[in-house]
Structures are given as C-alpha cells and as structure tokens.
C-alpha positions in Angstrom: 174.4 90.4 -36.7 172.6 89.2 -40.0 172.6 85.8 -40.9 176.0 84.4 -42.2 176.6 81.8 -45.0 179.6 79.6 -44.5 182.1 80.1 -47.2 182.9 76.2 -48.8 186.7 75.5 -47.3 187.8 75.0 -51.1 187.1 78.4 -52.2 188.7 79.7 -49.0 192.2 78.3 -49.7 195.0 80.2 -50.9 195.8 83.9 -51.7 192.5 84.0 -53.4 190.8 82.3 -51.0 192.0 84.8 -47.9 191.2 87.8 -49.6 187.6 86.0 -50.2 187.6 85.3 -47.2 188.1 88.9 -45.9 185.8 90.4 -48.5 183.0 88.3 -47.5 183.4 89.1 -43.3 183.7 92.5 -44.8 180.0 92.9 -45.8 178.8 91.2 -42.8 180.8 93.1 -39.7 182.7 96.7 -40.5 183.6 99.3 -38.4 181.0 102.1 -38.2 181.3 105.3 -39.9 181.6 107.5 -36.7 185.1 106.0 -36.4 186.3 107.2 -40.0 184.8 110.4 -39.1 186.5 110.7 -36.0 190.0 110.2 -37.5 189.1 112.7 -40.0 188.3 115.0 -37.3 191.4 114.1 -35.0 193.9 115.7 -37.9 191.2 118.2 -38.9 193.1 121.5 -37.2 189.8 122.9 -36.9 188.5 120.5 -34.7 187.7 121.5 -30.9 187.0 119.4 -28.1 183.4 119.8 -28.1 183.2 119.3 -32.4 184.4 115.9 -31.3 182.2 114.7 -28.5 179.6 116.3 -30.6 180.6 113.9 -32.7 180.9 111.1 -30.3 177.7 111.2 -29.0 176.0 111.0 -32.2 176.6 107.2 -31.1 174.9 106.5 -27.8 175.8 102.8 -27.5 179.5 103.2 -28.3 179.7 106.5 -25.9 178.4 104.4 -23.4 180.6 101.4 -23.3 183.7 103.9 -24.3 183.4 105.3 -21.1 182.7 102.0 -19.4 186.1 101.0 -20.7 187.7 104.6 -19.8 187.1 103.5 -16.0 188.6 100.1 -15.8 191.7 99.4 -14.1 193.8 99.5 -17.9 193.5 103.1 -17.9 193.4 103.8 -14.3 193.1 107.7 -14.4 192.4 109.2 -10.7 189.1 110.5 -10.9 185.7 109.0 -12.8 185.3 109.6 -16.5 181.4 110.5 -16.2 181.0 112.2 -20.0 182.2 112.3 -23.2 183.6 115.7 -22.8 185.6 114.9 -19.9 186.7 112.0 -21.6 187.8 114.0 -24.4 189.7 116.5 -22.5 190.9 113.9 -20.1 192.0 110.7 -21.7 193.1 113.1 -25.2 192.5 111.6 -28.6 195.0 108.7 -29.4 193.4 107.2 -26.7 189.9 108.6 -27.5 190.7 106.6 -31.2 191.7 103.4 -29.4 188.8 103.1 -27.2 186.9 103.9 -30.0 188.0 101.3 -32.4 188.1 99.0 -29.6 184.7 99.4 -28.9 183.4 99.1 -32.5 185.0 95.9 -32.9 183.7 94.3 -29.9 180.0 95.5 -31.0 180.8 94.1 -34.4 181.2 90.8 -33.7 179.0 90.5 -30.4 176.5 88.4 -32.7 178.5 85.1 -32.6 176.5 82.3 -31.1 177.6 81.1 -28.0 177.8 77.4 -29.6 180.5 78.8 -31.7 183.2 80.5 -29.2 182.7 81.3 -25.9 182.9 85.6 -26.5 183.9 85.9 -22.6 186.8 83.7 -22.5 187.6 84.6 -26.1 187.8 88.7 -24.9 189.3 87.2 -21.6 192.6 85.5 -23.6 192.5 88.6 -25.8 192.6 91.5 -23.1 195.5 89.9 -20.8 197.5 89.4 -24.2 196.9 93.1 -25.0 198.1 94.0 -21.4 201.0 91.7 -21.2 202.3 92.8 -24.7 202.5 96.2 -23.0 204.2 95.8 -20.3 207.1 93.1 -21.8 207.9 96.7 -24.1 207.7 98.6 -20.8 210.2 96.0 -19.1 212.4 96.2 -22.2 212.4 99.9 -22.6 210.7 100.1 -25.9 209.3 104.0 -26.9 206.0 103.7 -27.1 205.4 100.3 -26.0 201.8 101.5 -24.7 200.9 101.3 -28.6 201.4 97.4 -28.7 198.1 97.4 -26.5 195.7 97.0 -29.6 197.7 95.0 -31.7 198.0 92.3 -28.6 194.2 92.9 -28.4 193.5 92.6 -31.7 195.7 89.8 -32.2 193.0 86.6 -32.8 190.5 88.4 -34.5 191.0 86.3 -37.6 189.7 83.4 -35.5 186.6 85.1 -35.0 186.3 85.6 -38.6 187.0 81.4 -39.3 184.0 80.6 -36.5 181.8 82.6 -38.4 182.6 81.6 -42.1 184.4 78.7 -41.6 182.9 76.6 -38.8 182.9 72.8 -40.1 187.0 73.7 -40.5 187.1 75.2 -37.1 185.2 72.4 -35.6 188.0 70.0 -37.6 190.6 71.9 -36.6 189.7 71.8 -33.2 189.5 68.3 -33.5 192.8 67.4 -34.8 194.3 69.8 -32.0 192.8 67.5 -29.4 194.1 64.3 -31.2 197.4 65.7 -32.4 198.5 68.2 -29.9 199.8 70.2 -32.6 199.2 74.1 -32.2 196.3 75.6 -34.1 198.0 78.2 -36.6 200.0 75.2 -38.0 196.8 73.3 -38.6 195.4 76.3 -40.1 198.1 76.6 -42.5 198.1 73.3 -43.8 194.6 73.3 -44.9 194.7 76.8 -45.8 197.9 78.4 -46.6 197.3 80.8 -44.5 196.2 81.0 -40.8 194.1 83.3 -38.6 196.8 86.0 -38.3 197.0 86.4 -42.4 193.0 86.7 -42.1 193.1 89.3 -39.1 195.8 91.5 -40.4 194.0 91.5 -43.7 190.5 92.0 -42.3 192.6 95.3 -40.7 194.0 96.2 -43.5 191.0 96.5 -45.6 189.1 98.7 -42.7 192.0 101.4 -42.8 194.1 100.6 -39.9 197.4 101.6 -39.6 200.0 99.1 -40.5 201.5 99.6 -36.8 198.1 97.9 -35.6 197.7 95.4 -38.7 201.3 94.2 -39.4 202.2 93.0 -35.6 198.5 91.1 -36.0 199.7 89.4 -38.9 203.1 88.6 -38.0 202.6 87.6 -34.3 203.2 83.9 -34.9 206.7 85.0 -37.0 207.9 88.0 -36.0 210.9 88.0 -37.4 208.8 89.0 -40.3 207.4 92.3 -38.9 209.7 94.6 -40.2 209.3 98.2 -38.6 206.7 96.8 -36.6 208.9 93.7 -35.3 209.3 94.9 -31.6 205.8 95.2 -31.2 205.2 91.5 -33.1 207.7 90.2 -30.6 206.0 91.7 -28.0 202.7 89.8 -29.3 204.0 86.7 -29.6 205.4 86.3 -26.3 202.7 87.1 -24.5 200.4 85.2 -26.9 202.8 82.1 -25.7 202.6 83.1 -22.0 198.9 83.5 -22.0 198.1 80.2 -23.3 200.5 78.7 -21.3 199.1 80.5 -17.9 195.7 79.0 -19.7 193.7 82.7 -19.5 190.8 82.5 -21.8 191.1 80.9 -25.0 190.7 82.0 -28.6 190.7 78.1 -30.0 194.3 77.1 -28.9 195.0 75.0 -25.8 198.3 73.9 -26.0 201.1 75.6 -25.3 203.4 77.7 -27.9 207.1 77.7 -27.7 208.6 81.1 -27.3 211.1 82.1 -29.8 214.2 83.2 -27.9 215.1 85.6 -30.8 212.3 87.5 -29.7 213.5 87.8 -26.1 216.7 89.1 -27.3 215.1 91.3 -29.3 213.4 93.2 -26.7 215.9 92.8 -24.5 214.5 91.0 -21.8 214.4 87.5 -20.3 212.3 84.8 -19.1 212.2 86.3 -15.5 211.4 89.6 -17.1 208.2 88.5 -18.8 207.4 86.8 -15.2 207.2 89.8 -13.5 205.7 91.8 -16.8 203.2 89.0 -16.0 202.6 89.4 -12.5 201.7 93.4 -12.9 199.4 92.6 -16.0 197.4 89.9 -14.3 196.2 92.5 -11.6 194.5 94.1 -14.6 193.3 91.9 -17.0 190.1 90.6 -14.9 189.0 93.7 -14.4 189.3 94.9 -17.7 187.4 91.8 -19.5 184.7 91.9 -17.5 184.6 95.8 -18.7 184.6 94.3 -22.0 181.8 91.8 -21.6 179.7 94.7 -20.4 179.8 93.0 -16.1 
C-alpha cells in the first residue's frame, strides 16, 4: 500500500467531507480490474468456462487465496477445490464473483500497519458477522438469505477507511468510547455527520457494487432505512449486535449494541432464534478467518 496522507478532520465533515473522504481512499485502494472484467464476462453469453478461468488466472495471487477460501468450512463443498477450472465449474459464478470481490478487498487493504487495527481480529469480527447474518435469514425463511453473506462481511469496511485517513479521530474516538461507554457510530456521527457505515456504503458505491451489497452496509446501524434491501440490513444489524456482544474480533467497538426488536419482527424470528443461528455460525467462523488471514 503506498504511503497515505491523513485527511484534516475539518475537511472530512459533512456531505462534502464523506464523499472526500471516499474519493481520496479511492486513489489509494480500488478493486483490480480482473474483477470488472470478470462481471463483464459473467453476462457476456459468449463466455465459457475455460474464457473465464483464463481469465482468472491472469491473477496468480488472487487465484490462489480464492481457492484457499473455496476450501474453508463457509463453503464446505465435498471434495477439494484444487484449480481454477474446477472452481469454476464447481462453485458456478455468483459465488466465483463473491470470492472474487472478497478476495480483492482483503488484498486491498492488507497494507494497514498493525499499530493502527489489528487486521486478524478486525477480519475475525467481520467473517462471524457475515456468517451469522446468513444464517438469522436462513432461521427466518428469507429467499436468498445466503446473499446477506457479503454485505455482513463487508459491513465495517468504512472503519478501515477512518484508520487509514483519519487516525488522530479514530484514536479520539476510541478514547471517548473508553471514557463514555457510548457506542462508536454515535461518536462518529457527532463529529462527523456521518459514521463508518455512510463511508463504507459509499466507498461501495463508487467501485460498482450492487446496491444489494452497498445499501445493507450503509444502513446496518438503521435498518429501518434499507428499503428493498431492509431484510438483509436487519439481518446485519443483529448480528453486528450479537457479535460484539459475544466479543469476537473487533472492528473498533467494544461495547455492546442494543438490538432493535423491530428488526426481529421483521425477520420473523426471536431472541432464541438468533441463539441457535449463533451456535451453527460459530462452528464456522474460526475456520474461515484464519482462511482469511492466509493461516
């Protein structure tokens, strides 16, 4: 990762300020281009299987740690994924994409020094909200609930973006969390206008991603506000709350967030339900960081 200039907490504030903000992390982490290309190819109806690992291996590093990820106990298919054809014709290609994008954006922001956020328990906090977000829509019957995965993964990624361009606030922030007790997000807010979910779902936004990935990021701490995406927001938030309350990994927050019973009622579930979600997802989540952190 090049070297990064800290962006001055005044010109951050605001509208202005976030999409500053956002432009600036822009320049300094992206996506790579094999994953544009790869969604062109995914709705090209000319593309074959072997056009796309082609493709794929154009990218060594990411081929390798995709298929690292392709074995770990989230995926769990019966035999070993040992190439990138067999992971094409295997896994198929919305979960080719995910692991993909996932990938990338773990390589993108790798470079954070250690004295800023421990990456492990950062990836750690991350993964088991992913997986628990999953399963509460599986336990509340939601179609599709495996695509609230990468929006529970995803979820924090603004904070990663405040360490890097904002990390005299963060260290403040972190400080009045200790001496208040108050939640981070609100803190955020207060100085900002805006907290670490309006800078991930922006940051999102601007690469491309669909709004089912970018709106439940942005909304996970209200979402009431997701709109179509509001089952998967709900789905976030809860196990956002559950996480940090079961205290696996951290993203910055150590106190624990009050789950809105709106969203329970939403999905359709109870207390007892996101217990026993829980239960299931924890059996995965080691496994699947330490896939993440390359152990």
């Amino acid at each position: 990762m090049a070297s990064v200039n800290p962006l001055n907490v005044t010109a951050a504030q605001g509208t202005a300020g976030l999409h500053l903000l956002v432009e600036e992390i822009d320049k300094l982490v992206s996506l790579p281009d094999i994953y544009y290309r790869l969604e062109e190819a995914i709705v090209d109806p000319g593309a074959t299987t072997d056009s796309i690992a082609e493709l794929l291996r154009s990218d060594p590093d990411l081929c390798a740690r995709m298929l690292r990820m392709a074995n770990s106990a989230f995926y769990s298919f019966p035999t070993t994924i040992e190439t990138i054809e067999r992971a094409v014709s295997t896994i198929g290609l919305r979960q080719i994409r995910e692991l993909v994008l996932v990938t990338a954006v773990i390589k993108a922001f790798e470079g954070i020094p250690s004295e800023k956020v421990n990456m492990a328990s950062f990836w750690e906090h991350s993964v088991a909200v992913g997986i628990l977000a999953r399963e509460i829509g599986r336990a509340g019957g939601i179609p599709g609930a495996q695509s609230f995965y990468i929006p529970g993964l995803l979820h924090d990624l603004g904070r990663l973006v405040m360490y890097l361009k904002l990390p005299g606030l963060m260290n403040d922030l972190l400080d009045q969390r200790e001496s208040s007790g108050r939640v981070m997000y609100e803190l955020e807010h207060e100085m900002l206008s805006y907290s670490h979910a309006d800078i991930g779902g922006s940051l999102l936004a601007l690469w491309k991603l669909p709004p089912s990935i970018y709106e439940p990021v942005t909304t996970h701490h209200n979402p009431a506000e997701g709109g179509e995406f509001m089952l998967s927001a709900c789905a976030v938030h809860i196990a956002d709350a559950w996480v940090n309350s079961n205290q696996t990994g951290s993203s910055g927050d150590r106190f624990e967030l009050d789950i809105n019973n709106e969203t329970l009622a939403l999905l359709g579930i109870d207390l007892d339900a996101v217990e026993t979600a829980a239960r299931g997802a924890a059996q995965q989540t080691q496994s699947v960081a330490r896939q993440f952190m390359g152990h």
